[in-house]
Residue, then its C-alpha position, 0 to 999 in steps of 0.5 A: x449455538x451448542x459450542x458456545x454454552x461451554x464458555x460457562x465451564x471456563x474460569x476466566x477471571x477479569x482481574x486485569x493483567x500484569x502491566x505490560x510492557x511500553x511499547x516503541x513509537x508506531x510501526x505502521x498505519x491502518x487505512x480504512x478500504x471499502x466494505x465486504x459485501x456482508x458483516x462477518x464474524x469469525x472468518x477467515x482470510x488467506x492471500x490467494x498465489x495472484x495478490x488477492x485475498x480470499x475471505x471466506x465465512x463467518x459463524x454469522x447468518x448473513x456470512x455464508x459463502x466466500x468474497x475476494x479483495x482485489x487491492x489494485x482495484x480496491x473491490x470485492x468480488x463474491x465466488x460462487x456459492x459454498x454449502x457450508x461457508x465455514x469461517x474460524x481457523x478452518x481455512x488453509x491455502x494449500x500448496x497448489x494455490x487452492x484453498x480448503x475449508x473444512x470442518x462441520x462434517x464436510x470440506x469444500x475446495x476454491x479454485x481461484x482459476x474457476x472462482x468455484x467451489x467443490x464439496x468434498x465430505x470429511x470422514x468426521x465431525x470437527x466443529x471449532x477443530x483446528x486446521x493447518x497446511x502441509x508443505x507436502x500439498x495436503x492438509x490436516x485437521x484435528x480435534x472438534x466436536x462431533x455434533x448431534x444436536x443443539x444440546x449434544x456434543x461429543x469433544x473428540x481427538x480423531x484427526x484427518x488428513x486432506x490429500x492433494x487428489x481431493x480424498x481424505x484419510x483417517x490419521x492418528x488420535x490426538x492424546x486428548x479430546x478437545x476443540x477450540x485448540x491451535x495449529x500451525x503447518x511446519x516444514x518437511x509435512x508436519x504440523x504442531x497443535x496447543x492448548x484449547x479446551x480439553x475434557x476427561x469426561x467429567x470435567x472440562x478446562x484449559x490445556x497447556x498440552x501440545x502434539x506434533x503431528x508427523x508421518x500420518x500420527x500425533x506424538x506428544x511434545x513439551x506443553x506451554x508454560x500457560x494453559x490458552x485457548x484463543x491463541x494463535x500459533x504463527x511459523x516464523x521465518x527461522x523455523x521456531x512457531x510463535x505463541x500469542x495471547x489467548x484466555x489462561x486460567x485466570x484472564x486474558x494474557x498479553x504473554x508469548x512463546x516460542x516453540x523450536x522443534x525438538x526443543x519445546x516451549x522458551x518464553x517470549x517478549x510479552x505483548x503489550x495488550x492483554x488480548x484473545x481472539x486476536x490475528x497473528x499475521x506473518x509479513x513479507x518483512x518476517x516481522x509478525x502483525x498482531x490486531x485486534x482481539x478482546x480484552x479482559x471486559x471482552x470489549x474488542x480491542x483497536x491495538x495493534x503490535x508488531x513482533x521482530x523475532x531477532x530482537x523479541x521485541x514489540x513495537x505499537x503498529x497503530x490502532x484499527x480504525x475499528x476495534x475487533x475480535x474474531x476477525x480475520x487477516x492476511x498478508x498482502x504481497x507488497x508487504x501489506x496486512x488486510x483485516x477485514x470483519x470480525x465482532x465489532x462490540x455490539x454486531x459483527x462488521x462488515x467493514x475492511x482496512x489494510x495495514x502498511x508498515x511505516x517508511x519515509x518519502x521526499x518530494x518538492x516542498x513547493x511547485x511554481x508553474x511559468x506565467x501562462x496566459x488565461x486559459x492556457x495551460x502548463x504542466x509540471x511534475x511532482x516527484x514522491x520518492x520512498x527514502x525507507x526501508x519499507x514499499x511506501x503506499x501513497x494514495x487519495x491525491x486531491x487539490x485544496x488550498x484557496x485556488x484549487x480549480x486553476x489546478x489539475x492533477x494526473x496520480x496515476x503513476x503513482x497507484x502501486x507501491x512504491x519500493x525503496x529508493x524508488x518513485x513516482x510522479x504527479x501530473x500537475x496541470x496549471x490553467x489560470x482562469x483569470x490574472x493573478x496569482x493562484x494558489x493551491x495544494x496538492x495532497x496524499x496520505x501515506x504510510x509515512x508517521x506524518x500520514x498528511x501531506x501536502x504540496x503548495x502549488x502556485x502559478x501567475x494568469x498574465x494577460x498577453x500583450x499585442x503589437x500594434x498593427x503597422x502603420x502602411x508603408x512602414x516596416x513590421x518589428x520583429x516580435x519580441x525585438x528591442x524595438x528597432x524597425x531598420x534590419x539593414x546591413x550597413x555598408x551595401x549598395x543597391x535597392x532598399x530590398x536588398x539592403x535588409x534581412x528578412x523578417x526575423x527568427x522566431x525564439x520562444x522558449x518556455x519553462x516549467x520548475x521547482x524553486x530549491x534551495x540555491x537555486x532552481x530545479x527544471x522539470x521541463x523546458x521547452x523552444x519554439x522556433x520558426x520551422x528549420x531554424x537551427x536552435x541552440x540552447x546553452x548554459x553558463x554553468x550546470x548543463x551541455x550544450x543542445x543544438x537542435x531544430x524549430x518546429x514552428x508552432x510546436x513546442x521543442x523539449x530541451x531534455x538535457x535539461x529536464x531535472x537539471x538544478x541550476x544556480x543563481x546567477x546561471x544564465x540560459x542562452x537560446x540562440x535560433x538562426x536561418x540563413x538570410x533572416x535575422x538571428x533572435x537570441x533570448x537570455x533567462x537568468x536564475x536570480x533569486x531561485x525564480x528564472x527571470x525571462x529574457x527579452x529576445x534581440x535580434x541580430x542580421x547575421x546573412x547579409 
């Protein structure tokens, strides 16, 4: 391609860099997600107004046109088709949610409400020219060549502006002609351009030289320290633009500056990893994301930094999972980053990951599930609660350990990010095959520096054991009884039919919890009681007192309870009564953070 063959006129030296500067432990963690739908290099990616990311083009034959990727589903989508499918630092999102791409002679325009494109043809030429959004709903484009064939170009200085109605409007000559410069948009309609490679129509070389574009013409402002092309240009948050990386004179830089309007070009924190062709990401946290790139060997680089602009510092955010140049990026609105393609050191790659900003996250260090009988199953919850500062992300939920087919689980709560102080809960579902202890973990991943984590899960099969069948002619013991036949009441006459309660009040409580420190944490506890009896449940210590209804086979949950940390030593009483029938009464005890079941006695209370 023409634009290439200027590489040979720039003195770029491989002598490695001055050593950088050691950097804090990371601040983030990449994750791989699905592939677009072609290998891309060189595209771009800008986040859409409904969470989504638009990537659009690549210099690549297979890269035409645009595709969308849905984080809540994890899917790209292709939009209709483009005629250009220009990729590079010409794409914006402009003020209204539309997105333009423009350069090569012509400019296409994405509805996001439509997923279509519409052409729309730009006064001139602006092949490797530079783009940049206008807070006023428009956009700019400056600088480029103007194409006439493979062999022929022409460096230019015109410029464009796109108005929000779909026209364009010649603007104002930049001071110099010349392409593969920088930009970035700025507050109150303006937008600042640096560096690049310039020509005097003899020779061509690398520019420190910046314009400021305002009110329809360009004006020259103070020039960086270093002549760069392959940098970037990022608006921080206070206003000032942040200069990263880029081929100088003499290598690749790891060096930055910051540019304040009306006050020119200070020297920032140097990166550190000498890098060109890189992304230079703004976060929702205002912190600026730097990935990828090429190095001084031109291999692509897997390093990635995190730039805090109130401290001008770096920190290492990871490493991509694929190291690249050229690629492109965009910020998520839960606070994520998504790079996606770019020239992966032999072809350009297809491939896509998402970076998270590191928090914290506590949950149970372990899950005991209530003895259940072969087949029968219990279901406890498992809490994640983000304890940092940033969303926490946890994702792929599996089973593992020696057992895990006794164990079911239901994440779905926790799919979406998680914010600070907040959480979600997991499903655990025990059913146990056969008798016996059954063991298990449950694990995720997260944007936590353990990345790993990993719950032991256990629960007991126990046989149940039946009562044998009456003898004929002798009275039934009440289930669960301490095995006494007689329910008489002392001290009353008559017929034997009239000296007894009735069979006795069935109380069958059960219960699912966490075994902590001290003690034990109730997820859920549960009574089953003959149908109208009066329930009871009370504690000794740790929790109020409940009186409600048996709803015969189905199970009555005790909420007062649910998340309730009792002690050792604390003792739950459930008392189930009816008029004229036997009152049954159950006792579990927490001893030694495991609950110890109690053997119900029944008592004649109605005679």
């Amino acid at each position: 391609m023409h634009t290439r063959r200027l590489l040979s006129l720039i003195p770029l030296s491989l002598a490695l860099a001055a050593p950088a500067p050691a950097l804090a432990a990371d601040a983030g963690v990449w994750t791989p997600v699905p592939n677009m739908t072609v290998p891309r290099s060189a595209p771009a990616a800008v986040p859409l107004a409904d969470g989504r990311v638009l990537v659009v083009g690549g210099t690549n034959d297979l890269a035409r046109g645009a595709e969308v990727y849905d984080p809540a589903t994890q899917k790209w989508t292709l939009t209709g088709p483009m005629k250009a499918g220009i990729g590079g630092a010409n794409v914006v999102r402009l003020a209204d949610g539309r997105v333009l791409s423009a350069g090569w002679g012509s400019a296409e325009l994405y509805s996001p409400q439509t997923n279509t494109w519409t052409f729309s043809a730009l006064p001139s030429w602006h092949d490797n020219g530079a783009l940049a959004a206008l807070d006023g709903g428009g956009a700019v484009i400056a600088g480029g060549t103007i194409v006439f064939d493979d062999e022929n170009n022409l460096f230019q200085n015109a410029s464009a502006v796109f108005n929000p109605n779909g026209t364009w409007t010649p603007a104002g000559l930049l001071p110099d002609r010349r392409l593969w410069l920088s930009a970035v948009g700025l507050p109150g309609n303006r937008a600042l351009v640096s560096g690049g490679v310039v020509t005097d129509g003899h020779f061509t070389y690398l520019t420190a030289a910046s314009s400021l574009f305002a009110n329809g013409s360009w004006s020259v402002v103070p020039s960086m320290s270093v002549a760069r092309s392959g940098h970037l240009l990022t608006l921080l948050d206070d206003g000032r633009v942040l200069a990263t990386g880029g081929s100088t004179p003499v290598a690749r830089a790891a060096t930055t500056e910051l540019y304040t309007v009306g006050g020119g070009w200070a020297p920032g924190a140097s990166m550190g990893a000498a890098r060109a062709d890189h992304t230079a990401t703004r976060t929702t946290s205002g912190k600026v994301l730097v990935a990828g790139g090429a190095d001084n060997a031109f291999r692509p680089v897997a390093a990635t930094e995190l730039y805090d602009r109130t401290t001008n510092h770096w920190a290492a955010a990871g490493n991509l999972g694929t190291p690249r140049s050229r690629a492109g990026a965009a910020p998520m609105r839960d606070g994520r980053v998504l790079i996606a393609g770019g020239y992966a050191g032999t072809a350009a790659t297809a491939s896509a990951e998402v970076w998270a900003p590191l928090t914290f996250l506590s949950t149970e260090s372990a899950a005991v599930f209530d003895e259940s009988a072969p087949g029968v199953s219990t279901t406890s919850r498992v809490t994640v609660v983000n304890t940092g500062s940033a969303a926490l992300f946890p994702a792929g939920f599996t089973l593992g350990g020696e057992a895990p087919a006794a164990f079911a689980l239901d994440a779905r709560r926790c799919a979406t990010a998680i914010a600070p102080g907040a959480g979600c809960t997991v499903d655990v579902t025990f059913t146990p095959p056969v008798a016996g202890t059954h063991r298990a973990a449950l694990i995720f991943t997260a944007n936590t520096e353990a990345r790993t984590h990993s719950i032991p899960l256990s629960g007991r099969g126990v046989v149940p054991v039946e009562m044998p069948a009456p003898l004929p002619g002798v009275p039934d013991v009440v289930p669960g009884t301490d095995g006494s036949t007689s329910d008489r009441c002392p001290g009353l006459d008559g017929p034997a039919s009239r000296l007894g309660c009735p069979p006795g009040v069935l109380a069958d409580p059960s219960i699912s919890y966490r075994r902590v420190k001290g003690g034990i944490k109730i997820v859920a506890y549960y009574v089953k009681a003959t149908s109208g009896a009066q329930v009871v449940v009370e504690c000794s210590r740790g929790c109020a007192r409940t009186v409600t209804r048996g709803k015969g086979a189905k199970r009555v949950r005790i909420t007062r309870l649910t998340g309730k940390r009792l002690a050792n030593g604390t003792k739950i009483t459930i008392t189930a009564s009816m008029p004229g029938r036997l009152t049954a009464t159950v006792t579990d005890t927490v001893t030694r953070r495991r609950r110890i079941e109690g053997r119900p006695q029944c008592t004649p209370v109605a005679c």
